[in-house]
C-alpha positions as CSV (number, residue, x, y, z in Angstrom):
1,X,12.8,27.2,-10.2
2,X,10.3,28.0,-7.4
3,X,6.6,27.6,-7.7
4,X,5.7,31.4,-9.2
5,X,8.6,30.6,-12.3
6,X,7.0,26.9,-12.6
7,X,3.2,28.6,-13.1
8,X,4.8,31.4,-15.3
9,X,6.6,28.7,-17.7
10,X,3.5,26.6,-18.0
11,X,0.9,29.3,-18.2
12,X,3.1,30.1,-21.5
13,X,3.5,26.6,-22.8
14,X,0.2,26.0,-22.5
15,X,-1.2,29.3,-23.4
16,X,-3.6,29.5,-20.1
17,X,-3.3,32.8,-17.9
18,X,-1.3,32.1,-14.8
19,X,-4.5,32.6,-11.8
20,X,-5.5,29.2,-14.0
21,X,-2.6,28.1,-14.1
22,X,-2.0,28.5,-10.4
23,X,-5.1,26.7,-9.5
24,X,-4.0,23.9,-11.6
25,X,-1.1,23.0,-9.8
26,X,-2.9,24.1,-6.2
27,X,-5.0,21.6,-6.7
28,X,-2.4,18.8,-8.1
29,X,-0.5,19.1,-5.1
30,X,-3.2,19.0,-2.7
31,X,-4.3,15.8,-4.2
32,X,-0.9,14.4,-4.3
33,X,-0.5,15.6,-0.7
34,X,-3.7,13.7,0.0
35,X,-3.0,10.4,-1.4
36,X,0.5,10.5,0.4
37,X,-1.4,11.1,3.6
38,X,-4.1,8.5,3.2
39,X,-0.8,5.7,2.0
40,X,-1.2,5.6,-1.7
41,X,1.8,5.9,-3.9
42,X,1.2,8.1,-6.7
43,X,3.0,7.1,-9.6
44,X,3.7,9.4,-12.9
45,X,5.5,7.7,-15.3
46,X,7.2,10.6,-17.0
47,X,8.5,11.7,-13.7
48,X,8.2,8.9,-11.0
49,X,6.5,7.7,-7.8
50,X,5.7,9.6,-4.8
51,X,5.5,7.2,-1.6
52,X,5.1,7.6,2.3
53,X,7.8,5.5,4.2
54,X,8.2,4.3,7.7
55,X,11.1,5.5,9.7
56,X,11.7,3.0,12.7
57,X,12.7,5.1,16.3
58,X,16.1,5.5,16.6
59,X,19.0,6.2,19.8
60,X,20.8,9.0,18.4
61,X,23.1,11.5,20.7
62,X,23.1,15.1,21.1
63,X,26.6,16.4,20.5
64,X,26.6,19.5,21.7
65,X,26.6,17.6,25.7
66,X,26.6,13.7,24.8
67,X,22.9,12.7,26.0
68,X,20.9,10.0,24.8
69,X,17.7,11.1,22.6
70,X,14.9,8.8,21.5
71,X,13.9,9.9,18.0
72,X,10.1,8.4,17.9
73,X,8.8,6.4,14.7
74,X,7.4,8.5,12.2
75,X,6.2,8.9,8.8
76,X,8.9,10.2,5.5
77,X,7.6,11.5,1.8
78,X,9.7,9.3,-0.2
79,X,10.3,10.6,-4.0
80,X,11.6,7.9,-6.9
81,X,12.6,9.3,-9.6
82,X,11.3,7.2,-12.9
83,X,13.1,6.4,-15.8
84,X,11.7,8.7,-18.5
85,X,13.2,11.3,-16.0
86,X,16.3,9.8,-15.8
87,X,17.0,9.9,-19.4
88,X,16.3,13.5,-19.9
89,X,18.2,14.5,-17.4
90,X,21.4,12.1,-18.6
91,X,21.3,13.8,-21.9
């Protein structure tokens, strides 16, 4: 499902036009994206938690001619999924 399906499905479900719709989730993810980039975890507990990790920096070699690369530290969105979702999906 990609992101014009998703508004289309809950504009119907929820019987709001789809611009509305739209701005709904716009703005959802922007604030999600915002918490994430501040280092809040954002926790819905029908679905799960959202979470930034830290990725240490790490030798890794290149394999097309054997070099050494340092892959710097660096930030990871980290999704959880929670146990309500779990269930659903096992059904």
């Amino acid at each position: 499902m990609n992101k014009a399906e998703l508004i289309t499905d809950v504009a119907e479900r929820t019987y709001m036009s789809k611009k509305k719709t739209d701005k709904v989730l716009t703005v959802m993810l922007a604030t999600i994206t915002q918490a994430l980039a501040e280092g809040k975890k954002v926790k819905l507990k029908e679905l799960g938690t959202f979470e930034v990790k830290e990725r240490s920096e790490k030798t890794v070699y290149n394999p097309q001619n054997g070099e050494k690369m340092i892959l710097p530290a660096k930030k990871a969105p980290f999704f959880k999924a929670g146990r309500i979702l779990k269930e659903e999906i096992n059904k």
